[in-house]
C-alpha positions in Angstrom: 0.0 0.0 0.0 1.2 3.1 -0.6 1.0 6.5 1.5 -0.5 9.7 0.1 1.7 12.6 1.0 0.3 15.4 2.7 -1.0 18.5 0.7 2.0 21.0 0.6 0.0 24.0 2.4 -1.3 21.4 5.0 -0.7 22.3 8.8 -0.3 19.4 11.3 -3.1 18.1 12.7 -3.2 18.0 16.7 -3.7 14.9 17.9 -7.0 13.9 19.3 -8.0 12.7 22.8 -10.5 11.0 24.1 -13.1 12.8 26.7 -12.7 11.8 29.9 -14.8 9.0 31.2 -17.5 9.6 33.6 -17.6 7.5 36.7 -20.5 6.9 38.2 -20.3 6.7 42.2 -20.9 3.5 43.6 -23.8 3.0 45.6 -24.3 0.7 49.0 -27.6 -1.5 49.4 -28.6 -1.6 52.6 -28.6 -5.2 54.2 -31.8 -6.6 54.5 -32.3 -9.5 57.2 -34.8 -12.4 56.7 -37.3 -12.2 59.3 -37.5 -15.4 61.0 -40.9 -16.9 61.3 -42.1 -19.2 64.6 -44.1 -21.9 63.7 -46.5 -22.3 66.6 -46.9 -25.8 68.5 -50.6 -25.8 67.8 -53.2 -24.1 65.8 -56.0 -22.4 67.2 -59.6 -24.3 67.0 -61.4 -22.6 63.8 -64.1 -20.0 64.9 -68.0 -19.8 62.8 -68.5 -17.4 60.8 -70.4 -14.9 62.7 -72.9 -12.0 60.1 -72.0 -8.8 61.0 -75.3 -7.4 60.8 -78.3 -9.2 62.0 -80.5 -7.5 59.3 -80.7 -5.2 56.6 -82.3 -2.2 57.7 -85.7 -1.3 56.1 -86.2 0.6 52.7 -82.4 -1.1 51.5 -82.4 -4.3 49.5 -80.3 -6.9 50.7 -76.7 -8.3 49.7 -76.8 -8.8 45.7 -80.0 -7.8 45.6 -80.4 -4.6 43.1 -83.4 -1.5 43.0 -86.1 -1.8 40.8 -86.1 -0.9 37.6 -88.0 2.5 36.7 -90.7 1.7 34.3 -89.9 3.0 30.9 -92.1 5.0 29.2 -94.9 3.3 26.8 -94.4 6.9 24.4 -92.5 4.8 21.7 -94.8 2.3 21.0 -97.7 4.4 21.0 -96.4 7.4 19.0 -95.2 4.2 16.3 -99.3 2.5 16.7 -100.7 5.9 15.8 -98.3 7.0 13.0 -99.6 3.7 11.5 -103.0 4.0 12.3 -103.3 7.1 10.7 -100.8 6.1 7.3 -103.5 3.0 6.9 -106.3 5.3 7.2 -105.2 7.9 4.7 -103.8 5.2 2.2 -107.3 3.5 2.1 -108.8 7.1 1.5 -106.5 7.6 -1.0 -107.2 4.5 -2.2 -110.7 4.9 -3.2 -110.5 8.2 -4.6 -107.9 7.3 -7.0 -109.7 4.5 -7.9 -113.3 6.1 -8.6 -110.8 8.7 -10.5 -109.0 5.9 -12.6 -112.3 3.7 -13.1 -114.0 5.4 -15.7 -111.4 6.1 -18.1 -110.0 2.7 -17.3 -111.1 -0.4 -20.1 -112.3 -3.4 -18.7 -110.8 -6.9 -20.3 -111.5 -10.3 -19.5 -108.3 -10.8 -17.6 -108.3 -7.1 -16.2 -107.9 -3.7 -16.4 -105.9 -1.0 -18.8 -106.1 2.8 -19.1 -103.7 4.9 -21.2 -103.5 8.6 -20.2 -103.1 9.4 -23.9 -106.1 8.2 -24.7 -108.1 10.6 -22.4 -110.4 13.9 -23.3 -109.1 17.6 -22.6 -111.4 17.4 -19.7 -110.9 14.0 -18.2 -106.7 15.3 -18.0 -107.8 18.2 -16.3 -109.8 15.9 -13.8 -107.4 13.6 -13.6 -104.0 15.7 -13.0 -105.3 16.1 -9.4 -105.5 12.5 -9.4 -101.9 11.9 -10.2 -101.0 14.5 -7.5 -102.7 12.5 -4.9 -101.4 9.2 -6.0 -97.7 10.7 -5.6 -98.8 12.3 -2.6 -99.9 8.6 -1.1 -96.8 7.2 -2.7 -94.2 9.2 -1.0 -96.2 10.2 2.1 -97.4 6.7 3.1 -93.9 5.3 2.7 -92.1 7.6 4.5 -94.8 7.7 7.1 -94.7 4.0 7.2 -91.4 2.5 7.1 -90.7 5.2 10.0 -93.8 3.7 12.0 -92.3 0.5 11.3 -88.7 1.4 12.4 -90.4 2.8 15.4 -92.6 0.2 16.5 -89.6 -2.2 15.6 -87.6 -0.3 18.2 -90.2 -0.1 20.6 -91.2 -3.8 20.9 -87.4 -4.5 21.1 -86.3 -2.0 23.9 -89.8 -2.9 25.9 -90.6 1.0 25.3 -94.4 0.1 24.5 -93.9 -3.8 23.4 -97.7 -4.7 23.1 -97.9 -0.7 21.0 -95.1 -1.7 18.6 -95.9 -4.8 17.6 -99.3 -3.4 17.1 -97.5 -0.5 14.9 -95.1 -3.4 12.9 -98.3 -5.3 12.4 -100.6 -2.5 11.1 -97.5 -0.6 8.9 -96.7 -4.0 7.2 -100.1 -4.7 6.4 -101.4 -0.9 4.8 -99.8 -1.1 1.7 -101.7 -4.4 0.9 -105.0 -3.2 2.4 -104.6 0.0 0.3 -103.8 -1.8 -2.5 -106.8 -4.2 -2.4 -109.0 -1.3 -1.7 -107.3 0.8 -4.8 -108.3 -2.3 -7.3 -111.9 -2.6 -5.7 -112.4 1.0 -6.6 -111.7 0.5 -10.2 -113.5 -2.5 -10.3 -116.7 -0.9 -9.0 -116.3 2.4 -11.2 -115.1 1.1 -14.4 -117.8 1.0 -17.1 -119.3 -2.4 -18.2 
């Protein structure tokens, strides 16, 4: 191996020492002595287990025992019953009036029923565009109305917040659509001309 000379201008380098070392001051434990332990020549005779009460005072319950439950309120289940009620109600009144509306411009078949809006006189459109309106309005309305009184009465009859209420409200909010519908094709039967 060879040695590269040092650069002509180059000054000596001082040589470099080490830091001192840091020395940490030893430290003493204090002796600790075992204690010594007597066994004792004979055990003493086992004592009964005494209660240190001899009752439990009156108005607290008693060990493990817990209070009593408030009541909760039966507002869920009935607010859910009513909101259906009332969605039933209106969808079967909506019900027949569309389907007086729809029967006499509806054509009666042997295997049902057909109408065509474009088929329909100046003044039977006129009549009938309030129609549509309500049928939208029971569209919308009754299913918001009545998937929330189903969610209610759902959560009601599952938190006991009205149980007998809710199931009444799941009951009645599953079973307007069908009534309503039954209802809306009974109308057009009985106003459709022969």
């Amino acid at each position: 191996m060879t040695s590269v000379p040092p650069p002509e201008n180059s000054q000596p380098v001082p040589p470099v020492t080490p830091p001192p070392s840091y020395q940490q001051p030893a430290y003493q434990q204090p002796a600790y002595q075992q204690p010594v332990y007597q066994q004792p020549g004979a055990y003493p005779a086992a004592q009964a287990y005494v209660q240190p009460y001899a009752g439990v005072p009156a108005g607290y319950p008693g060990y493990g025992a817990g209070y009593a439950a408030a009541p909760k309120s039966k507002v869920l289940g009935v607010v859910a019953m009513y909101g259906a009620i009332v969605v039933l109600v209106l969808s079967v009144i909506a019900s027949i009036v569309v389907g007086n509306s729809v029967g006499p411009i509806a054509d009666r078949s042997s295997t049902g029923f057909s109408y065509s809006t474009s088929t329909m006189t100046a003044e039977q459109a006129a009549a009938f565009g309030g129609t549509a309106l309500l049928i939208l309005a029971q569209l919308a309305g009754g299913t918001v109305i009545g998937l929330w009184a189903l969610i209610q009465g759902i959560i009601a009859a599952a938190t006991k917040r009205g149980r007998a209420y809710g199931v009444i409200a799941i009951v009645v909010a599953a079973a307007a659509p069908i009534i309503s519908f039954i209802v809306y094709i009974a109308a057009i039967a009985a106003s459709t001309p022969a």
